[in-house]
N, C-alpha and C positions, 0 to 999 in steps of 0.2 A: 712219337707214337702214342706216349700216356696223354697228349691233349687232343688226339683225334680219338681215342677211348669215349673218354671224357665226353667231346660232344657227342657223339653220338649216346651215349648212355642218360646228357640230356637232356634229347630231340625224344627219345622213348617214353622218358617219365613224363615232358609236358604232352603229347599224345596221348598216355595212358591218363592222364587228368582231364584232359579237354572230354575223353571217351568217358568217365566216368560221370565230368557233370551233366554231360547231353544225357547221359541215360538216367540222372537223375530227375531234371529237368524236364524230360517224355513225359512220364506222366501227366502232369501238369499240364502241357501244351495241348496234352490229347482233352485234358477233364476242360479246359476252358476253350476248345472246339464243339466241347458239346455243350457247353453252356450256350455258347453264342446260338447255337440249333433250337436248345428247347426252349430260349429266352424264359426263363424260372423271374419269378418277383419279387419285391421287398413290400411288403404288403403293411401299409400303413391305414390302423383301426384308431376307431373312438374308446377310451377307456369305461368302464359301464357305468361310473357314475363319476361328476364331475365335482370336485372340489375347488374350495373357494376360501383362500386366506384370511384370518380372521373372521372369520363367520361367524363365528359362536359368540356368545352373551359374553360381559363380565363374569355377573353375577346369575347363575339361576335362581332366584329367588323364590318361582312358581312348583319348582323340583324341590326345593329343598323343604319345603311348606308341604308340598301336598294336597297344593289347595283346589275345590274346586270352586272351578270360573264357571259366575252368571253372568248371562249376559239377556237385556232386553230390547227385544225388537221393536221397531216403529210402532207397532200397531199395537204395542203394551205387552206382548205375550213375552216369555221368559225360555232363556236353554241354560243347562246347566253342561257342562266338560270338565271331564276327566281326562288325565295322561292314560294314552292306551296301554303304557305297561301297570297298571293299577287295576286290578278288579273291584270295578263299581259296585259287586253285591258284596263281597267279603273285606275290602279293603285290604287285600295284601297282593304284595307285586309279583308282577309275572313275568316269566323269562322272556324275551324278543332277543331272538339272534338274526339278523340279516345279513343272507351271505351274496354280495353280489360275483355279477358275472368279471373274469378279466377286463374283456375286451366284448363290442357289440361292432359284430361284423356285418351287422345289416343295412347300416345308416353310416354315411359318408356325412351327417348334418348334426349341429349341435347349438343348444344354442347357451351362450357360456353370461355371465354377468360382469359386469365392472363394479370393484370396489377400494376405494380411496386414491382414485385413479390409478389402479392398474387392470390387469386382464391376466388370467391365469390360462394359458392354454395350452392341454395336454392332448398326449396322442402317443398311440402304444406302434412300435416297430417291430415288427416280426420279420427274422433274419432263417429261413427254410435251409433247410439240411444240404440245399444244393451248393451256396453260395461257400460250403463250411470244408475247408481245403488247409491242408498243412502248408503247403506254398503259395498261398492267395492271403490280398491283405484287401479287406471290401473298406472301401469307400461311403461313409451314404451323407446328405448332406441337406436337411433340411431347409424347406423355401418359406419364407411366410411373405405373404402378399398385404400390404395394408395401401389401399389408394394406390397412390401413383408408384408408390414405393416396394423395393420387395428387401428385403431383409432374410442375409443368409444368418441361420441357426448355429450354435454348434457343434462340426460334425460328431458323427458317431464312425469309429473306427473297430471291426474286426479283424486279428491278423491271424494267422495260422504260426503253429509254432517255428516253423522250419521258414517261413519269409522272417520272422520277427528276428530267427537267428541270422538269418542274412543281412538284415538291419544290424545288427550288434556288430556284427563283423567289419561293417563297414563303417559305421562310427568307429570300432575299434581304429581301421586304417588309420581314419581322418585322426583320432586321441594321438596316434604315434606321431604323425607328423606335427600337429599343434605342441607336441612335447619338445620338439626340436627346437621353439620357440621360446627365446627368453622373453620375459613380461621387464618393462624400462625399470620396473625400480627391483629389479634384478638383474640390473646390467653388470654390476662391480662384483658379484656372486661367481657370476659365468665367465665374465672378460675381464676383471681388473688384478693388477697386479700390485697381489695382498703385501711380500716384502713392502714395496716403497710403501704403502700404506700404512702399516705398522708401524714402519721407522718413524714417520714424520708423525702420526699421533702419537706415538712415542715420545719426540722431540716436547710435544705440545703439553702432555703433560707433564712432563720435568718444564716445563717451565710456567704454567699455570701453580706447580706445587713453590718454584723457588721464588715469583713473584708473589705468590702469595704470602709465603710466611714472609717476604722483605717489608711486604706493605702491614702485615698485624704489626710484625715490630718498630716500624719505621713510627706507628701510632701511638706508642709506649714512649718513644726517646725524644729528648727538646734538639732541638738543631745543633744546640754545641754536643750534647751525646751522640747525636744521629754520624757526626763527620767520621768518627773513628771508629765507628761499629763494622766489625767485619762482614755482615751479612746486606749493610745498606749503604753505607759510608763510601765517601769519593776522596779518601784518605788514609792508606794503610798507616797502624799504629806508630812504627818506626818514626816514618815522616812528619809524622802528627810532633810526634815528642822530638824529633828533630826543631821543628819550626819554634816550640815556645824553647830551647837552650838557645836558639838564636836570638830571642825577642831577652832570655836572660842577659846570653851574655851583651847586646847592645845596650841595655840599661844598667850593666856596671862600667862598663867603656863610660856611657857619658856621665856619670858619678864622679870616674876620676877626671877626667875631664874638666867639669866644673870644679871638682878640688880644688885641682891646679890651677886654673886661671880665676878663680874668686877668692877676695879676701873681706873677711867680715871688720868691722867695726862697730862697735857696741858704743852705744849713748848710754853716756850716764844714767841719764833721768827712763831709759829704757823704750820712750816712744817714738824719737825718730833715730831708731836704729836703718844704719844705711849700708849697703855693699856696694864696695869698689871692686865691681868685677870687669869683664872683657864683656858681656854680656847684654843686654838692654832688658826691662829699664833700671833704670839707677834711681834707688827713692833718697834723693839726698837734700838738704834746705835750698831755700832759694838763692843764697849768697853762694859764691863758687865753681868754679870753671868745671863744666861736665866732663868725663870720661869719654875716652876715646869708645865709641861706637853705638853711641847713642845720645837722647835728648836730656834734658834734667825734669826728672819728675817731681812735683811738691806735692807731700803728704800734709794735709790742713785735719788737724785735731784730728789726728787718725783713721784717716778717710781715705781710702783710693777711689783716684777719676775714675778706672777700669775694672770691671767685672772680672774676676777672676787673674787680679795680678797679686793680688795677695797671698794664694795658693801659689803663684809662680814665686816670690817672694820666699814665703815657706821652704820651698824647693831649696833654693839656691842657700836660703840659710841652714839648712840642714848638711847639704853636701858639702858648706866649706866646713863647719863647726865637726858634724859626726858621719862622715861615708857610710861608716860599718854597719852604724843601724839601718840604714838605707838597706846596704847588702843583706840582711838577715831577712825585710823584710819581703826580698824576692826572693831569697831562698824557699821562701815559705807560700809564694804565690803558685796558686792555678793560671791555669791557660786565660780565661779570662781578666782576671786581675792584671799579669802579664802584658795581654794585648792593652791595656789602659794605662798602664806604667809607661810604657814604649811609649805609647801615643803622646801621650804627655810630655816626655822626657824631649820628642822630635819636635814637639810645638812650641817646648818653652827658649830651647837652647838653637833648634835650628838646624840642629847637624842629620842629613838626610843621607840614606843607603838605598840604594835601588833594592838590593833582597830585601831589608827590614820593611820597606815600604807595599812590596807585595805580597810578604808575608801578613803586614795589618789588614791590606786590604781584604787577604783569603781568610782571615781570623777574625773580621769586623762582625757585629752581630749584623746587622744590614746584607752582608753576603751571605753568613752560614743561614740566617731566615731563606733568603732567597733558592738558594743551592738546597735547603729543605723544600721549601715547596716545588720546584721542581723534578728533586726527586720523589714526591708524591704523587706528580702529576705524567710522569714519564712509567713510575709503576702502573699507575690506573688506568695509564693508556695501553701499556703490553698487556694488561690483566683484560682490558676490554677488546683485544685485539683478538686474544687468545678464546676470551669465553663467545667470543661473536662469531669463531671459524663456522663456516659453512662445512661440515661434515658431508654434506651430499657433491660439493661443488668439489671439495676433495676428491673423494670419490672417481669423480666425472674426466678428473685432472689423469687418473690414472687407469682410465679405463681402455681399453684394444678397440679404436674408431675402426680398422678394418672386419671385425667380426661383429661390432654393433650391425655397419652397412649390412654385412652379411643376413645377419639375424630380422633385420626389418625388411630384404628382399623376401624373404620366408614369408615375415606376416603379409605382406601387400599380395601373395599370391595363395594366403588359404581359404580365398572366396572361390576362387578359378581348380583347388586341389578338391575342396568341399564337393562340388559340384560333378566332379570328374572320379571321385572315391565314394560318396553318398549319392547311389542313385534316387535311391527311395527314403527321402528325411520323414522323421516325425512329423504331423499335422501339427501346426501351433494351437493348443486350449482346444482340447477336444473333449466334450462332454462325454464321450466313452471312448477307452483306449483298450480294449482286452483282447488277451491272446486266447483262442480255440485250439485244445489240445486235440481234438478227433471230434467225428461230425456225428454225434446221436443223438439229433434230433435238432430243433428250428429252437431257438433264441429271441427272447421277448425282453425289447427296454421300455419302459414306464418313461415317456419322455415330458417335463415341465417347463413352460420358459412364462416369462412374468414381463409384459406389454406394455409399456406407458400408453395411457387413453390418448387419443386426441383426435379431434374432426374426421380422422377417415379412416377410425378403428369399430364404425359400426358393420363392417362385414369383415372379413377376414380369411383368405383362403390360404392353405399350405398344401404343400406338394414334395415328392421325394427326386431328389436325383443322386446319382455316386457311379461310381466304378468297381472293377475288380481287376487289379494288377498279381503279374506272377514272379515270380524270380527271373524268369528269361526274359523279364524287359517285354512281355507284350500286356494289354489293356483290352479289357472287355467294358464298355457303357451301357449302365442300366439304362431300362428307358424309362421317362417320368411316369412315376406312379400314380394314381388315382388319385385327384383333389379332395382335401377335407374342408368341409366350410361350416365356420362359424360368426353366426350371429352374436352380436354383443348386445347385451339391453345394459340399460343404464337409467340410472335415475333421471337423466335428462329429457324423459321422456315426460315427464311431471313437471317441467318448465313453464310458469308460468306466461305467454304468448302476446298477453294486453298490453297495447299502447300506452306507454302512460305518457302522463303530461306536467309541465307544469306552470304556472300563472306566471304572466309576466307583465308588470304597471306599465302603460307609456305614458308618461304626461307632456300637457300639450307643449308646455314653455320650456327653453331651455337657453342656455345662456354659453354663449365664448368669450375668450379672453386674452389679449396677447401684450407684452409691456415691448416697448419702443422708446430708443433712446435719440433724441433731438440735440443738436449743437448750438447754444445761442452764447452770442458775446459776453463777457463778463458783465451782467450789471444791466442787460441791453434785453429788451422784448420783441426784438425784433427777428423773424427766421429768415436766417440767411440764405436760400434756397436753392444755390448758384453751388453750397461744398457739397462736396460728395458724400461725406458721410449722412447729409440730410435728403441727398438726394435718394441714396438708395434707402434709411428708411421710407421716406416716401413711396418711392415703390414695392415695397415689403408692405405696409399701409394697403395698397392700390390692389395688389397682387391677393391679401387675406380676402380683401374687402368683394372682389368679384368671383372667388370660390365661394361663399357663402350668400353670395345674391345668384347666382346661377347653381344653387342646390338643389334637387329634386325633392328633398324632403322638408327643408328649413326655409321658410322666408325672416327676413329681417323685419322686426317693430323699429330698432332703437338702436344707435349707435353713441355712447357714452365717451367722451377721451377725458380724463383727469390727468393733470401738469403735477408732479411733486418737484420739490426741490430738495438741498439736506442742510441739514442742521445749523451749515456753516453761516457766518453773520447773524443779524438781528431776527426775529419771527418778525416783523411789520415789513423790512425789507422783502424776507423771504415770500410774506404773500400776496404782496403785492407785485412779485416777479412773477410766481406761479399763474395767478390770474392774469394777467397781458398776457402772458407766455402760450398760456390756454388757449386765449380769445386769437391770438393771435396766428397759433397752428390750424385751430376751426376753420379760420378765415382760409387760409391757404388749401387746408381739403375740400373745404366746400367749393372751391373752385376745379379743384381736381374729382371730386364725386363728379359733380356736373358733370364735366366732359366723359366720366364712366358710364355716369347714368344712360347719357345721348346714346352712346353709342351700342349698347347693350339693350336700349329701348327698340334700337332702330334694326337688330340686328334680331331680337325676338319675335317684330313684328312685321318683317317685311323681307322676302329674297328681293336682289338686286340681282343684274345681268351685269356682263364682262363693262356696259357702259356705263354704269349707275343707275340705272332704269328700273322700278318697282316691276318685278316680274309676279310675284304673288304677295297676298295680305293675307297675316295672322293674326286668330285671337289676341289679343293681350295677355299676358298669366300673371296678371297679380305683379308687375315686377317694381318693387318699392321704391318709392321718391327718394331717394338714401339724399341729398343735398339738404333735405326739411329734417331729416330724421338724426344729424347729427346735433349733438348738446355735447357743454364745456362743461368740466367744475376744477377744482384744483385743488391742493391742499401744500399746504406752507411746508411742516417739515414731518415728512412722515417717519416717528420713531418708533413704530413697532417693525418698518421694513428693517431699520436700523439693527432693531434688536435680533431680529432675524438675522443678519448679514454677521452680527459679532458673533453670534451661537456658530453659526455657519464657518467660519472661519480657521484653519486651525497653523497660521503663525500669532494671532495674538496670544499676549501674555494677561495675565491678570482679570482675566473675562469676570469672575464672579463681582470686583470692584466697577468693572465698566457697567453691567447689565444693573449692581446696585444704582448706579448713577441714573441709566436711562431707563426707570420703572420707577424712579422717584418721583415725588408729587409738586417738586418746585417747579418754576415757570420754567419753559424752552431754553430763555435765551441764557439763565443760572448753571441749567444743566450741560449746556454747551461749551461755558464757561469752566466749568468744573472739570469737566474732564478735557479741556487744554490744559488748564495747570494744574491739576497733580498728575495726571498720566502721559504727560507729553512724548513721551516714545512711545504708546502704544497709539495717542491721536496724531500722529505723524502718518499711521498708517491709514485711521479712520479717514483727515483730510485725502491721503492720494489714493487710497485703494475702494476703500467701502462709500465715501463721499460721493463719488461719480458716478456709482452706481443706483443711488438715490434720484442723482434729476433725471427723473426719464417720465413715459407719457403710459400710462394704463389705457386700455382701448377692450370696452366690454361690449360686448354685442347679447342684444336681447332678439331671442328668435322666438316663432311659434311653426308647429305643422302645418304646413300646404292642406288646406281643407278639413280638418278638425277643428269643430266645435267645443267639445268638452273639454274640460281641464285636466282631466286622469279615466284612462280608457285600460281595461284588467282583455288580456289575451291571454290563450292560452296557446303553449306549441309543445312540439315533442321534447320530452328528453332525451335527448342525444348519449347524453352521458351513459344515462338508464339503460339505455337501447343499446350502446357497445358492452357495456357489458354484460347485457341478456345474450348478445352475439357468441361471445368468449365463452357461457356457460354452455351453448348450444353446441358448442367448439371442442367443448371439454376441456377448454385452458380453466379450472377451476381456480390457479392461486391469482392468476389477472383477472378476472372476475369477481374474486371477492375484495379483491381492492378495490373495486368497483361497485358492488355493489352492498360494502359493508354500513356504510352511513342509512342505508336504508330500511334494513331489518324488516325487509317484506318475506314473502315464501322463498322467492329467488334466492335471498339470501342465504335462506334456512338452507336452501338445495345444494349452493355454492357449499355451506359449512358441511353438511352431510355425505358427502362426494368427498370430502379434504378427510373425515374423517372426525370430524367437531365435533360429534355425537352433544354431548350438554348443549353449546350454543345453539345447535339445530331444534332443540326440543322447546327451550327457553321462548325461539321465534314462532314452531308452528303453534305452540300452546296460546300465544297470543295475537294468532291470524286474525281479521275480524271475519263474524260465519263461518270461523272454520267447523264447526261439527256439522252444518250441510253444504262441503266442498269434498267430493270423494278423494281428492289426490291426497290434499292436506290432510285427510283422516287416514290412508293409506302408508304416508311419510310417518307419520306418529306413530304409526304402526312397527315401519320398520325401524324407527329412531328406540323408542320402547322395548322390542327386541334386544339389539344392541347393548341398551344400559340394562339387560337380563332384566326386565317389568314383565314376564308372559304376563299375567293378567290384563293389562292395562294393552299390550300388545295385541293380543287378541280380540279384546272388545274395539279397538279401532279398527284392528280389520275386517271384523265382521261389520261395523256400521259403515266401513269404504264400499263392501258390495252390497251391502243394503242401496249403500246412493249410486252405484255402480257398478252391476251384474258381471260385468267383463274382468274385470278386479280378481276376479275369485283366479282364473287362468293366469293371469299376470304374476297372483302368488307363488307359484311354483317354480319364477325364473328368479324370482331372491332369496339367497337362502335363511336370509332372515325370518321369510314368510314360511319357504316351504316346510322349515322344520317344524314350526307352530302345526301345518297341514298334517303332515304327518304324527306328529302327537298325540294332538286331540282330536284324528280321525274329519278333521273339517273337510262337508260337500266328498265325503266319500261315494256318495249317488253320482256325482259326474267328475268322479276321476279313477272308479272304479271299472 
């Protein structure tokens, strides 16, 4: 019974909700019914006067002085100007306050200026009382048209307070749900479980702190310290001191030992003292049957054969004469002296204990070093192990994979919840976003946006479009508002337009050149014409030779071939190979010309038909005897190609000695010499590598022009260069333009630097135009360049002499404002702009 209450109690409340937002919502629907009836505008006006960044001087200089400007006309006569706030009979200033209008709602037209390549283009929005609604959020959305392109603005947004709170609200939704949302490197925060977590960096650093003090102290103590140290040691103290009583007591074991089984005998004379012991060896004379268990050793003048049997000696005479002292003296030993005693006692006597033996080995200094550095190196390694832990990967170790998945179905669907809880999102970069509390009266934004110049920013149209949305999800569209157009002027219109040009030599001779390498037998003048390598230079020859006899522009005078050889052998051998060698390829082409010549005669001067039949006869053109025109020369051993080839090179070694050698002044055949034997590894390489590259055949061709007479004939042609980039200044790409045309330092240039913003460089170039004081542009630019670096004086007298040379000037003034403010000042041609 209490949950059929229940619903029904609520089915009534979401009713009485639904009733309350429709009737709050009515309104609304009814005001933007009647919007759509009386279609109301957003009325887009010209602001009443147009500004222009950076406009003004640095320096006013002509303000700050007070001066008045003379200035002389052509015809000699004289004016003098004042600043119009100066009284010219009293000399004291007068107030000028000029108050303009907001907005000029009678002209849709404007005409704005380019400077430093940009565009300043303003335009005032007026937002009428009708559009101004607590539940409406207006839309408008500036268009600017440049060329082909139209470029949106950014918008301008009015909301009403009561849509804006329904916007909050609704972000609000969307804030709750994103809150449900853990961010990843907040995953251990939300899902991991913090115990294990705890515990094990817990673990981690008790043991960062206990290897650590093990390894400070382990740094402090020498390996025999280190073993019994509590905190580092691989030997509790007990055991430790157990091990050297055992290394004791086996060193009085074998004391009595030898007691007992050695008996000493003393020599008279005291130097060959000998023991008769069980034991080896025995230093006894050389007369005399040895003891049972070993050899008989001879002492000569008190010398032992053996390293270290004299100390064994010692030994044994000690333990038969006095044990005790023996015994006191291990009473009195440390663990190390110990371990040396044992060791000793097992090497001299022989008697060996499996413990004793492994207890030396654990007490040798050769293991405690070893068993030290290991344990230094087993420290550094947990210490490295411990200081490297991955704390995040931990983390990760212990984090709830069911609630991660959880958590990231969430984010993958708050594009789909966004969209579904935000009806109405904020605009992105909205150059006005403001909320309307109540509608008393119409709304005006001062609107600026700043243009990059370029080719198709000399006209410019904008236009309004937007909407109006309500809370109940319906949409009203403005319709496009009245186009504003603006003209752009630019200095580009002061371009200079003339061709230029510039000279260019052609002289009549000219010369080619190609090197050709030939195979002839060692020693042998003869061309072997049948290998291939000769054969295809030959045709390489053949092939150069009838591109340049069939050129339209070159005929051939002279065909030159020089033979070199290298260095290798005698110079008398050497040129007298080159010469046969020469005369002898001559021969070979001159037969090969011929049959080119034939056929290229016969092929210029005559069509033939499918049978061979002369079907038409040509002029002749001049086409050269090339079989007369070839000449030989040779040369023995050419060592500046040489020197060339060694510079060239980069496996040789010792180049500065080689290049000494061959720039020296001794004969060929010396220098040849000289550098086989002293640098024979580096002429190992000259003979196979750089050697072969010297026999080869140089082939110069001497040409003249087809029908020139003179020897050097001066043209002139366009510059190209010049010309693209007068293009690019006309384009308005100023910074590709004066790359182009900064080698020049003509007006263009000036224009290019002036448009960029050069002010100095621009002034530098128009001051040294040539005739610039009768070229109105160039007195014009001076004008406006003078302006800029604050010179009024010098500003004004150019302007005035630009409409001296150019009446129309004066109008143009008033679309820069570097002019128009001069106009305005000093009242200039107030008769025709009054």
């Amino acid at each position: 019974m209490n949950y059929r209450v229940e619903r029904i109690v609520r089915r009534s409340f979401g009713a009485l909700v639904a009733a309350l937002v429709a009737g709050a919502m009515l309104p609304a629907c009814n005001g933007l019914r009647r919007l759509e009836k009386s279609r109301p505008e957003v009325t887009l006006n010209l602001p009443a006067r147009a500004t222009v960044p950076d406009a003004e001087p640095a320096v006013d200089t002509a303000r700050a002085a007070n001066r008045i400007i003379t200035f002389r006309r052509q015809d000699g006569t004289q004016i003098f100007l004042t600043p119009m706030e100066v009284d010219t009979a009293t000399g004291q200033k007068m107030i000028s306050v000029a108050i303009d209008e907001v907005v000029i709602s009678a002209s849709n037209r404007r005409n704005l200026v380019e400077r430093n390549g940009k565009i300043n283009v303003e335009f005032v929005v007026t937002v009428p009382e009708a559009f101004q609604h607590k539940a409406w959020r207006l839309q408008l959305h500036p268009m600017l048209l440049k060329g082909p392109d139209t470029l949106a603005l950014d918008p301008l947004v009015y909301t009403g307070d009561r849509f804006r709170a329904m916007q909050e609200r609704s972000y609000a939704r969307y804030d709750d749900y994103r809150a449900r949302i853990v961010d990843s490197a907040d995953y251990f925060e939300a899902f991991g479980n913090h115990r294990a977590y705890d515990r094990y960096m817990r673990h981690v650093a008790e043991g960062r702190a206990e290897y650590g003090a093990a390894g400070e102290r382990l740094a402090g103590l020498s390996p025999r310290e280190a073993i019994t140290d509590p905190k580092v040691g691989w030997m509790q103290p007990g055991d430790y001191r157990g091990r050297t009583r055992q290394l004791r007591r086996y060193a009085r074991s074998t004391d009595r030992f030898v007691a007992r089984n050695t008996q000493y005998e003393a020599h008279p004379g005291g130097e060959y003292d000998h023991l008769n012991d069980y034991f080896a060896p025995r230093y006894r004379y050389q007369a005399g049957n040895p003891l049972p268990g070993g050899e008989i050793y001879t002492r000569v003048e008190g010398r032992y054969p053996d390293a270290g049997e004299q100390q064994r000696e010692s030994y044994f005479q000690q333990a038969a004469r006095s044990p005790q002292r023996l015994a006191e003296g291990l009473d009195s030993a440390d663990a190390a002296e110990l371990c040396r005693e044992a060791s000793l006692r097992r090497e001299y006597t022989g008697r060996n204990r499996n413990a004793v033996d492994q207890t030396l080995r654990e007490l040798s200094d050769s293991t405690l070093e070893l068993r030290y550095a290991q344990r230094q190196e087993h420290i550094e390694a947990v210490l490295d192990r411990l200081n490297s832990l991955d704390t995040a990967q931990v983390r990760q170790s212990v984090i709830n994979g069911r609630k991660v998945a959880h958590n990231q179905w969430l984010d993958a669907r708050s594009g789909e919840v966004f969209a579904r809880r935000v009806h109405y999102p904020y605009l992105p970069s909205p150059r006005l976003d403001t909320v309307i509390h109540r509608p008393d009266g119409s709304v005006q934004y001062h609107y600026t946006e700043l243009v990059q110049a370029d080719e198709n920013t000399s006209k410019l149209y904008l236009y309004l479009t937007g909407s109006v949305d309500e809370t109940g999800g319906r949409r009203y569209v403005l319709p496009k508002s009245d186009t504003l157009t603006y003209s752009v002027a630019s200095m580009t219109t002061f371009v200079d337009e003339t061709t230029r040009y510039m000279q260019r030599i052609i002289t009549r001779d000219a010369e080619a050149n190609a090197r050709f390498f030939f195979t002839f037998p060692q020693g042998k003048t003869t061309l072997d014409g049948e290998l291939e390598e000769n054969r295809s230079q030959i045709a390489a020859v053949k092939h150069l030779t009838r591109a340049l006899m069939t050129d339209p522009v070159y005929i051939i005078d002279s065909i030159t071939l020089r033979a070199t050889s290298s260095p290798e052998g005698s110079w008398s051998l050497n040129e007298r190979l080159a010469r046969e060698r020469a005369e002898a390829l001559r021969r070979v082409l001159v037969s090969e010309f011929r049959t080119l010549y034939d056929s290229l005669k016969v092929s210029a001067n005559y069509t033939l038909d499918a049978q061979g039949r002369v079907v038409a006869e040509k002029a002749d053109d001049g086409l050269p005897d090339l079989p007369n025109l070839l000449r030989s020369q040779w040369l023995a051993e050419d060592w500046a190609e040489l020197r060339r080839l060694v510079v060239a090179d980069t496996v040789l070694t010792r180049k500065e000695e080689l290049l000494a050698v061959i720039d020296s002044d001794i004969a060929p055949d010396s220098r040849e010499w000289r550098l086989r034997l002293k640098y024979p590894r580096e002429y190992e390489r000259l003979r196979k590598v750089l050697y072969p590259q010297m026999r080869a055949v140089d082939f110069r061709f001497n040409l003249h022009r087809r029908g020139m007479q003179q020897d050097t004939v001066y043209t002139t042609e366009v510059d190209s260069n010049y010309m693209r980039g007068m293009e690019l200044l006309k384009k308005r790409n100023y910074e590709a333009a004066l790359t182009i045309l900064r080698p020049y330092e003509d007006r263009n240039t000036a224009l290019a630097y002036l448009s960029l913003g050069y002010n100095e460089a621009a002034y530098r170039i128009l001051k040294s135009v040539p005739d610039g004081g009768s070229i109105a542009d160039v007195q014009y630019m001076l004008a406006v360049v003078a302006s800029r670096l604050g010179n009024e004086e010098q500003a004004v007298q150019y302007f005035l002499r630009s409409v001296e040379l150019r009446q129309n000037l004066k109008f143009r003034g008033n679309l820069d404002p570097e002019i128009s403010r001069l106009i305005r000042k000093y009242g200039l041609f107030r008769e025709d702009f009054e």
